[in-house]
C-alpha positions, 0 to 999 in steps of 0.5 A, a space after each residue: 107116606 104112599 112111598 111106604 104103604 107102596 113099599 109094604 104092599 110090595 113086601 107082602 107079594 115079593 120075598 128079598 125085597 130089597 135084593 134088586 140085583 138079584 134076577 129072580 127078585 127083578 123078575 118077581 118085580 114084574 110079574 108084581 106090576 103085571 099081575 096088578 094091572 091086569 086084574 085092576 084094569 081089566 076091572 076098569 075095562 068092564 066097568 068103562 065098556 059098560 057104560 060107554 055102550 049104556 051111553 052111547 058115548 064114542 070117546 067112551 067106548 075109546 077110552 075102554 079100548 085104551 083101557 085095553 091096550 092097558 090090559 095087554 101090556 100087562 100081560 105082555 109084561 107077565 109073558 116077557 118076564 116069566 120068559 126072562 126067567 128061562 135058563 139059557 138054552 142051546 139055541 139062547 146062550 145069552 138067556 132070555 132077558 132081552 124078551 123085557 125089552 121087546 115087551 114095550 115094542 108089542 105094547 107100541 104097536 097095540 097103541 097104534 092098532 087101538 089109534 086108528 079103529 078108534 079115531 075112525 069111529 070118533 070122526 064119525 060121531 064128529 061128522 055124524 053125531 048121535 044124542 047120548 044116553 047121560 045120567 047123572 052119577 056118570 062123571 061120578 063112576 068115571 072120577 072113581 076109576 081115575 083114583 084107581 088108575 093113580 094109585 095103579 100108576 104110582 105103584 107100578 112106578 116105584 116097582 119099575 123104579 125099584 129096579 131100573 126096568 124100562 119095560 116096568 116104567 113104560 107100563 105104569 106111564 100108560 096108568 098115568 095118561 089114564 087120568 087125563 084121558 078120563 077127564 077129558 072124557 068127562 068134560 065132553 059128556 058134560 059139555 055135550 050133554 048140558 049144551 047139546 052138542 053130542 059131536 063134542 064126544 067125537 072130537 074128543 075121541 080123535 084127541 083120544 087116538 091122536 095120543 094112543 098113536 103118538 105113544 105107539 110111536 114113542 115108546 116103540 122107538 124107546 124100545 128099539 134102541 136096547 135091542 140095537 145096543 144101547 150104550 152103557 150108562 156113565 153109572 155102570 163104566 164107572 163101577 166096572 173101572 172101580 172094579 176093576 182097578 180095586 184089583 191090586 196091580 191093574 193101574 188103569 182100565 180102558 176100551 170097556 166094552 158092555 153087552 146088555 142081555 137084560 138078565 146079565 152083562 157081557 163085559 170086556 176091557 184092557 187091563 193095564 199091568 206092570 211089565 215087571 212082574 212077569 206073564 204069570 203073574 199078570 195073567 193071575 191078576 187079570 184072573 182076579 179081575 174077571 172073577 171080580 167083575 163077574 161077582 160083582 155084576 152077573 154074566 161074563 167078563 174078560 180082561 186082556 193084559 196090556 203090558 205097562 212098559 218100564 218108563 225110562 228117561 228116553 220113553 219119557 222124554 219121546 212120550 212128552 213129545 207126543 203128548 204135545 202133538 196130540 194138544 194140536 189135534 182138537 179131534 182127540 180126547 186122549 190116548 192110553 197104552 202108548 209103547 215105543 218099539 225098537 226098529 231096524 238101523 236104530 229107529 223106533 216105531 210108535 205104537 198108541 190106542 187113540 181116544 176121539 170125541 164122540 161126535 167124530 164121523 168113523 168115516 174120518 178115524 183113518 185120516 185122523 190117524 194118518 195125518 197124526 202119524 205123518 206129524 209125530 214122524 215130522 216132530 220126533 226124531 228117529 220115528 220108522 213109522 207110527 202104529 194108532 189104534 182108534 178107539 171104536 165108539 162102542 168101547 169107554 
């Protein structure tokens, strides 16, 4: 029942509502939730303000400053998604979507700033504490904006939800909190005011900034990592190798390499195509294949050829050996383009790209492929020397 009255109420504000991988909707998406939440909040805000400096009450006035950081992060995420919007620039090639992943670092260190200036002022009211000005419709007021926040929280999070937005969700997380900030706000006035004991408001204050400085810190190491580059989800290097391989003539993909700028994908891969059917059509085939991924998720793609070489009795026989070799090693996971090259007085030289786990050191890809090639040499006969690629951790 909510989940469709949320649905509804976001029809009526976002046109093609369920194209949610189209950009311009995304976007639309988040001014929905930023636009609803400064107008809600900064209500809050006031009616919070109001009656924390009526009462005299710290955690109060702390919860208001909560309230605050709410109202910026609305705005920052207006700002950050009307920036995505923007074309790419001379200066910005790659657009503006990124500015959505900056918008939950802004927003953390709003947090921390509301933190501090307020956990000063609660220690005071603990050490010091004042008699608050109490009445009794006050718990009442503050139960009313709870509802608010709840609604505010679960309509923000089905928008974020709708279309994957880190920056979305991030925003509706910090409505949520609000519910049991309030609370424990309430039951320090009451506590305070019915047992006579105002510094229980201070106490209640700290706990107030204690948590606005542990989601600064939270969601400002969640927002570092995308801007780092992040690793693509399993999701997404699934549909790009079905993609991929729906092309008729790319029997397999590998080293996927994806670059998220927010509005669009940057994505590379190595198409593996039979030999036989010559350069030109190959390079045709890798033409659908870009054309392919680029319809299907935005932005840019590329596709190199990795020529499959004719299995011949002989390269069968020297590839089953080396899959042997490679059982032995623990470290890898599995090897593709494997090519056996001729060499000089009949000797050949082997040539794979190699597939470690994810947990092995970069530091270890040279002595792993080294002691691979001094084995493979050892193993099979008329080896000249072995050429192993590792697969860099950044590619699938």
């Amino acid at each position: 029942m909510k989940m469709q009255f949320n649905k509804r109420l976001a029809k009526l504000f976002i046109s093609d509502f369920d194209n949610t991988d189209n950009k311009k909707v995304r976007i639309k998406y988040g001014l929905v939730a930023g636009w609803f939440g400064i107008y809600s909040t900064f209500v809050l805000f006031v009616i919070k303000m109001t009656i924390g400096i009526l009462s005299g009450s710290v955690s109060m006035v702390a919860n208001a400053f909560h309230l605050l950081s709410h109202l910026a992060n609305s705005i920052i995420l207006v700002i950050s998604f009307k920036l995505t919007a923007r074309p790419a620039t001379e200066k910005n090639p790659f657009g503006h979507g990124r500015m959505e992943h900056i918008a939950p670092l802004i927003m953390s260190i709003f947090l921390f700033i509301s933190g501090i200036q307020i956990g000063e002022h609660s220690l005071q009211q603990a050490i010091e504490p004042h008699e608050l000005h109490y009445w009794p419709a006050l718990p009442w007021i503050l139960l009313f904006t709870i509802v608010v926040k709840q609604w505010l929280s679960r309509f923000v999070t089905f928008l974020g939800k709708s279309v994957d937005s880190h920056a979305i969700l991030t925003n509706a997380a910090h409505h949520n909190i609000e519910m049991v900030m309030t609370l424990a706000v309430i039951g320090g006035l009451v506590v305070g005011h019915y047992l006579h004991h105002p510094e229980v408001d201070g106490y209640i204050g700290i706990l107030v900034s204690a948590w606005l400085l542990f989601l600064g810190y939270t969601h400002g190491k969640e927002a570092i990592v995308p801007l780092l580059g992040q690793a693509p989800s399993k999701d997404i290097i699934n549909k790009i190798r079905e993609t991929a391989q729906s092309v008729k003539g790319v029997e397999n993909v590998h080293e996927i390499i994806v670059h998220d700028y927010g509005s669009m994908y940057l994505i590379s891969l190595h198409a593996e195509i039979p030999a036989e059917l010559g350069a030109v059509e190959m390079h045709e085939i890798t033409e659908i294949c870009e054309h392919k991924l680029r319809k299907t998720f935005g932005g840019e793609a590329v596709c190199h050829m990795d020529p499959m070489m004719e299995m011949t009795p002989e390269i069968k026989a020297i590839e089953d050996k080396f899959k042997q070799i490679i059982k032995t090693f623990p470290q890898i996971v599995s090897y593709h383009d494997f090519r056996v090259v001729a060499g000089t007085k009949g000797r050949i030289i082997i040539v794979a790209d190699i597939d470690l786990k994810e947990e092995i050191d970069e530091e270890d890809f040279g002595q792993i492929s080294k002691k691979l090639a001094i084995q493979v040499k050892k193993e099979i006969e008329h080896v000249l020397y072995s050429n192993f690629y590792i697969t860099p951790k950044f590619s699938y």
